[in-house]
KEKE-3310 file (N, C-alpha, C; in steps of 0.2 Angstrom, whole numbers, plus 5000, padded with zeros to 4 digits):
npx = (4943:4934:4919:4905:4890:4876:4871:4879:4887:4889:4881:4884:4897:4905:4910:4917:4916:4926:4943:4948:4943:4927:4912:4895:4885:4872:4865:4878:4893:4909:4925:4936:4948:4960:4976:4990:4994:4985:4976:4984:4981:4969:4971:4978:4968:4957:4964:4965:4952:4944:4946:4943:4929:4928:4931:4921:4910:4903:4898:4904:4918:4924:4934:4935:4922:4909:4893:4875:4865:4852:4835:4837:4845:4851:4863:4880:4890:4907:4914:4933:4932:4923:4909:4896:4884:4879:4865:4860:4864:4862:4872:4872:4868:4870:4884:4880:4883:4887:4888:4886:4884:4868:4866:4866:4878:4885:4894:4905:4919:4929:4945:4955:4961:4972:4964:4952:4937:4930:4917:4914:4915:4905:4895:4893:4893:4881:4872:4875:4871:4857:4854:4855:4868:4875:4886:4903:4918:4928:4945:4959:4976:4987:4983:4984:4972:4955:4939:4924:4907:4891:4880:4875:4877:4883:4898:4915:4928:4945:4962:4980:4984:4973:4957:4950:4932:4917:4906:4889:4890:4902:4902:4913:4923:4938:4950:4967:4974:4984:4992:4987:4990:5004:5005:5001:5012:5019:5013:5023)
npy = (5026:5038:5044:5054:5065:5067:5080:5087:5093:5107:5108:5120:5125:5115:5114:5102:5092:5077:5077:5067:5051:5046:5037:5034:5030:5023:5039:5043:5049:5042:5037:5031:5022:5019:5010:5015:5008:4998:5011:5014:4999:5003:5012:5008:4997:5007:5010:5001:4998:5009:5014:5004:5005:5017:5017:5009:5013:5010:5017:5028:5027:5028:5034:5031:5036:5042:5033:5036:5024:5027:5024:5012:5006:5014:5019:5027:5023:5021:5014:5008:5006:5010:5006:5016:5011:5018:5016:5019:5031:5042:5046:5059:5065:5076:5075:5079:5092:5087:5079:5065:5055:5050:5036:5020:5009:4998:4990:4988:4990:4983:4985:4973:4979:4979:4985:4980:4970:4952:4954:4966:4969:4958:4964:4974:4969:4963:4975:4979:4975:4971:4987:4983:4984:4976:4971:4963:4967:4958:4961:4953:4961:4953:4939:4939:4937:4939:4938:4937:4942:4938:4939:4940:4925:4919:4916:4919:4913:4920:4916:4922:4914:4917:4923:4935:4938:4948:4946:4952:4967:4969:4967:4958:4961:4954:4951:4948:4940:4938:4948:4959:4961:4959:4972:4980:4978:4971:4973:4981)
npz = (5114:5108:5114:5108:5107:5094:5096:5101:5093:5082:5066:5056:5057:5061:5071:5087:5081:5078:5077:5071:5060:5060:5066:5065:5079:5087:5088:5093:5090:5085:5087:5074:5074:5062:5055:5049:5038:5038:5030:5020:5012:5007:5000:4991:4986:4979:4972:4963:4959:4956:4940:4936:4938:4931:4919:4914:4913:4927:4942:4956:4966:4980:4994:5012:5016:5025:5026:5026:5034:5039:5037:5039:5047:5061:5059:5056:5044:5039:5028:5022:5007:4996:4985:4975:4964:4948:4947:4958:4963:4953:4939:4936:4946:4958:4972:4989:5001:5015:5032:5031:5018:5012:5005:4999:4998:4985:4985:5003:5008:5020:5030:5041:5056:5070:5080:5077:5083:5081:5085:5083:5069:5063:5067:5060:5047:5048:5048:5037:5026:5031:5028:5012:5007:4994:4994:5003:5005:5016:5021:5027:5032:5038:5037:5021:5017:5006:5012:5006:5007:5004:5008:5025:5028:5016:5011:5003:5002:4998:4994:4992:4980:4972:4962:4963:4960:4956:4952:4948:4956:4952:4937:4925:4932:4938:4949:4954:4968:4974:4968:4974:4986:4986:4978:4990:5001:5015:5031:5043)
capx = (4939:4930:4910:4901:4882:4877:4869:4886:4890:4886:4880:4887:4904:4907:4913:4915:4918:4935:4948:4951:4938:4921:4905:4888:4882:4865:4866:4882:4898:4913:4932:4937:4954:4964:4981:4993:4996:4976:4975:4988:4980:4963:4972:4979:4961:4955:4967:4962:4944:4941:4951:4939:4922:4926:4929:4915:4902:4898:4897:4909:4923:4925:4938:4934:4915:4901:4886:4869:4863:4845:4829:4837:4849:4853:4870:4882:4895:4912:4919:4939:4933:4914:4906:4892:4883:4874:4859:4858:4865:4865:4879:4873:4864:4877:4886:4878:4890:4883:4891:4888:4880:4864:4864:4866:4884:4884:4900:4909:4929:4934:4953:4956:4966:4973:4958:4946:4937:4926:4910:4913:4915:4902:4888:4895:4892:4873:4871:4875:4865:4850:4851:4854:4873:4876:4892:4906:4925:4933:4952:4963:4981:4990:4984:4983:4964:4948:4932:4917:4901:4886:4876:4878:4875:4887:4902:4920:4933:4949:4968:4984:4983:4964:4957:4943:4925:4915:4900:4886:4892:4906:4902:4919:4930:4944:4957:4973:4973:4993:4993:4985:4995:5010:5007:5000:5017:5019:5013:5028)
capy = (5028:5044:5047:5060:5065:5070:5085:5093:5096:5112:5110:5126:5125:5108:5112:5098:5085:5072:5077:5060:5049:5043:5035:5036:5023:5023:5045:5044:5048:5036:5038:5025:5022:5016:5012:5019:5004:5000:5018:5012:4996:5006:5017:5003:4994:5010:5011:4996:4997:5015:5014:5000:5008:5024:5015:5004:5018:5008:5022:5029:5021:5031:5030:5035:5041:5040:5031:5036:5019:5027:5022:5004:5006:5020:5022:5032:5019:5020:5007:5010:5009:5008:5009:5018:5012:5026:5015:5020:5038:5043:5049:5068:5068:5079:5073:5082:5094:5084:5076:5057:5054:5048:5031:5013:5009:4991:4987:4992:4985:4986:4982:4973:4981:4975:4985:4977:4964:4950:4957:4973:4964:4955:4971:4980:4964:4963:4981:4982:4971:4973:4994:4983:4984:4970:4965:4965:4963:4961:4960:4952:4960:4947:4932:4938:4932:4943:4934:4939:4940:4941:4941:4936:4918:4915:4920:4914:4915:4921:4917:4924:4909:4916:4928:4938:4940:4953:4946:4957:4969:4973:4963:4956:4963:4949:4953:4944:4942:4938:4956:4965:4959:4961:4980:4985:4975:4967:4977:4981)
capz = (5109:5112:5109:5111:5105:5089:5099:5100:5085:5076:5060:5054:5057:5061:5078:5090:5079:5082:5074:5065:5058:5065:5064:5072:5080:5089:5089:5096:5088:5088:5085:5071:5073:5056:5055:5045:5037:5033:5026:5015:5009:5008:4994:4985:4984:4976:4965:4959:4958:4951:4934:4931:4938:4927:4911:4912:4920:4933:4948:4961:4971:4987:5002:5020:5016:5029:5024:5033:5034:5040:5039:5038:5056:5066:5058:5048:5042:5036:5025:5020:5000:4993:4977:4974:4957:4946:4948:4967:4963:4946:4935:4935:4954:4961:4979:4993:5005:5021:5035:5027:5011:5012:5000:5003:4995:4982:4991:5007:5011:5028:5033:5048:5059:5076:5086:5075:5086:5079:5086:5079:5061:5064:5068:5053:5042:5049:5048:5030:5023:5034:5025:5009:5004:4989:4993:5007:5007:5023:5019:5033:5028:5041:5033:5015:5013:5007:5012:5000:5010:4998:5013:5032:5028:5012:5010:5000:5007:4994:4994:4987:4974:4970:4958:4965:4955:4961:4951:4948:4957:4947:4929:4923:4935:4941:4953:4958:4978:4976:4964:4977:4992:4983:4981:4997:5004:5020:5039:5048)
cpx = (4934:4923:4909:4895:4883:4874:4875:4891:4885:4887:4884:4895:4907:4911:4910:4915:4927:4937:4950:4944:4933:4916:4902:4885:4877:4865:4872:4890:4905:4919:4932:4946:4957:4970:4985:4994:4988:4974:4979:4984:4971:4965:4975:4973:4957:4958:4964:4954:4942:4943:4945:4931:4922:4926:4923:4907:4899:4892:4902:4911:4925:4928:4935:4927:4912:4896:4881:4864:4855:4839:4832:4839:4851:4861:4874:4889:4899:4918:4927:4937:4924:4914:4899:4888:4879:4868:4856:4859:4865:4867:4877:4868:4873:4876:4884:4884:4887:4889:4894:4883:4875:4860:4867:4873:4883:4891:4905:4917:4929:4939:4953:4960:4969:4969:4953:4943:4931:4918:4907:4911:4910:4895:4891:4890:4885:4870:4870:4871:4857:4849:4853:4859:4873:4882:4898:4913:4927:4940:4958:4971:4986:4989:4984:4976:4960:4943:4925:4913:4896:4879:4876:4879:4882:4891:4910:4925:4941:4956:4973:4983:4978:4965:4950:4939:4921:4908:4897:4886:4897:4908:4909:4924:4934:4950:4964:4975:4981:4995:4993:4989:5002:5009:5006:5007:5013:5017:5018:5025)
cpy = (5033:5043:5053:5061:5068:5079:5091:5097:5100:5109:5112:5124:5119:5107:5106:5090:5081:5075:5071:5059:5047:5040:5037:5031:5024:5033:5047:5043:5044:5038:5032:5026:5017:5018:5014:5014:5001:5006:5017:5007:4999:5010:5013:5000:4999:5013:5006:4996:5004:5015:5009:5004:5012:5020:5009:5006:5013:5013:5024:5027:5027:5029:5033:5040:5038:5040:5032:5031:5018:5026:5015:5001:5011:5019:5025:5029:5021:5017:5011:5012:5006:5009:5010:5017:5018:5024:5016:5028:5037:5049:5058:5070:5072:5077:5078:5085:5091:5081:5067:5059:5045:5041:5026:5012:5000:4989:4988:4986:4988:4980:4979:4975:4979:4980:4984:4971:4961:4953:4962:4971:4961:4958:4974:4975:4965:4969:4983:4978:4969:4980:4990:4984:4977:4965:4968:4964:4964:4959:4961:4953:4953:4941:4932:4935:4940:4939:4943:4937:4942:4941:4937:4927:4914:4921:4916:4917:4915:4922:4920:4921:4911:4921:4929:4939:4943:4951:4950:4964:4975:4967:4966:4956:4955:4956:4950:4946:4944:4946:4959:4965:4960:4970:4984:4982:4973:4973:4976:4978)
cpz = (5112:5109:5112:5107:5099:5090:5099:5097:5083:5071:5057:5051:5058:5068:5084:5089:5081:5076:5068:5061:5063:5061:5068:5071:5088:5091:5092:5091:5091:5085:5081:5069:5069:5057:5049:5037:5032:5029:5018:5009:5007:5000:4987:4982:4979:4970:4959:4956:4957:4947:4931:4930:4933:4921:4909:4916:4923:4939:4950:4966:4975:4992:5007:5018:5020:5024:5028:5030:5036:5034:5043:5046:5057:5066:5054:5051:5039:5032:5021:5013:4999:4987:4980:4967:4954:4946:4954:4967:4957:4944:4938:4940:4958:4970:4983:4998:5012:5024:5034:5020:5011:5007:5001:4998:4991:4985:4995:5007:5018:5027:5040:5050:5067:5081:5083:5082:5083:5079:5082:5068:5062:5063:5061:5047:5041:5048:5039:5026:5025:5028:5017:5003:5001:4990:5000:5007:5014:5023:5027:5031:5029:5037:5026:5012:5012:5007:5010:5003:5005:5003:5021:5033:5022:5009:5006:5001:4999:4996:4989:4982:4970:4967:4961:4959:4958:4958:4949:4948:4953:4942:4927:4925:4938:4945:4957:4965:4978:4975:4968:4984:4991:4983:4984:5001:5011:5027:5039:5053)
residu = (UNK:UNK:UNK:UNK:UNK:UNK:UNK:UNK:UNK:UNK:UNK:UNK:UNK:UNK:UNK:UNK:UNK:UNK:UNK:UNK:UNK:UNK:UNK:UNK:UNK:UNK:UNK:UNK:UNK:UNK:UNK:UNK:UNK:UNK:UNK:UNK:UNK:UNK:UNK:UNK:UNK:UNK:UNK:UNK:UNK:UNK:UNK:UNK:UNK:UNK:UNK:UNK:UNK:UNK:UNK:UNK:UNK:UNK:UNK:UNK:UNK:UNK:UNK:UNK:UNK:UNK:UNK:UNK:UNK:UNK:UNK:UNK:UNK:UNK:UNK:UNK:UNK:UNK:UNK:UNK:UNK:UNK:UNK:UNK:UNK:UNK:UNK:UNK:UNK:UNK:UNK:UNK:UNK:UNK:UNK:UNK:UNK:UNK:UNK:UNK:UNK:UNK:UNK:UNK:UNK:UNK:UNK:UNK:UNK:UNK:UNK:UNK:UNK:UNK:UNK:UNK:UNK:UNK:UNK:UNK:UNK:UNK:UNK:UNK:UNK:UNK:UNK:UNK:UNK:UNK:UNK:UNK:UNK:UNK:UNK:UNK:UNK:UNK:UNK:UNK:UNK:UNK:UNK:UNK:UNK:UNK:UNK:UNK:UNK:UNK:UNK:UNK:UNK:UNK:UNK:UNK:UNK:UNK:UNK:UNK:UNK:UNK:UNK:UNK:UNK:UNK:UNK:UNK:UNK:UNK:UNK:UNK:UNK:UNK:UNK:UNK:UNK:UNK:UNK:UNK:UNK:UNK:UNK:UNK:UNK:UNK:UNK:UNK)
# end
């Protein structure tokens, strides 16, 4: 995984940045390497979850967006799918052309991937709810489970048998774990 400064990067033209995706973590640019496979279940998840957002104006369901997590941590975060409600951005604030977008996300998804490591999931967790994120999926495709953090301390742990409730977050939504597991299929 490559880093390199935020120093290095023009502005301007964007030279200098990775090729792939990244985060910035303590001013420091960071390679986030997704696999093909998590990119996949990342697109499936979004399927799901913006059809609803739009018809019941909640806000905007985002994949692969930097969040700048500042004032709260020195980081600009990248969760596979987010919502942003309209009460944190509203409907007709128009999206900044920026590097990340500067607003705290009502709920981030991260996929684990096999260079995920506990700690790293861990710092994410603590991260996003220190800047103030509402809700967390972190969806393990391997075992078929998405644990629900509502905050570092409590969390529900969801099977394929389960129907997710997003709560608050996202009023009425249900989601069959088995449904969703079924149409991102199986990792090779």
């Amino acid at each position: 995984m490559a880093t390199i400064t935020l120093e290095q990067l023009d502005p301007l033209s964007g030279a200098g940045e990775p090729d792939g995706l990244y985060e910035v973590v303590d001013g420091r640019i960071v390679e986030k390497t997704v696999g093909a496979y998590e990119c996949w279940f990342a697109s499936v998840i979004f399927d799901v979850l913006s059809p609803y957002v739009r018809s019941n104006p909640l806000g905007r369901v985002v994949q692969e967006m930097n969040f700048d997590l500042r004032p709260h941590v020195d980081r600009e975060r990248r969760p596979e799918v987010a919502l942003v409600s309209f009460e944190r951005w509203p409907r007709d604030r128009r999206i900044p052309r920026t590097r990340s977008w500067a607003v705290i996300p009502d709920l981030a998804v991260e996929i684990i991937s096999l260079t995920n490591s506990a700690i790293e999931v861990g710092e994410k967790l603590e991260e996003y709810f220190k800047a103030g994120v509402r809700q967390v999926w972190v969806v393990y495709p391997v075992q078929s489970k998405i644990y629900v953090y509502f905050s570092t301390t409590a969390v529900r742990s969801f099977a394929a048998a389960d129907e997710l409730d997003a709560g608050d977050v996202l009023p009425g939504f249900r989601l069959s774990v088995g449904d969703l597991f079924d149409k991102a299929g199986s990792p090779a």
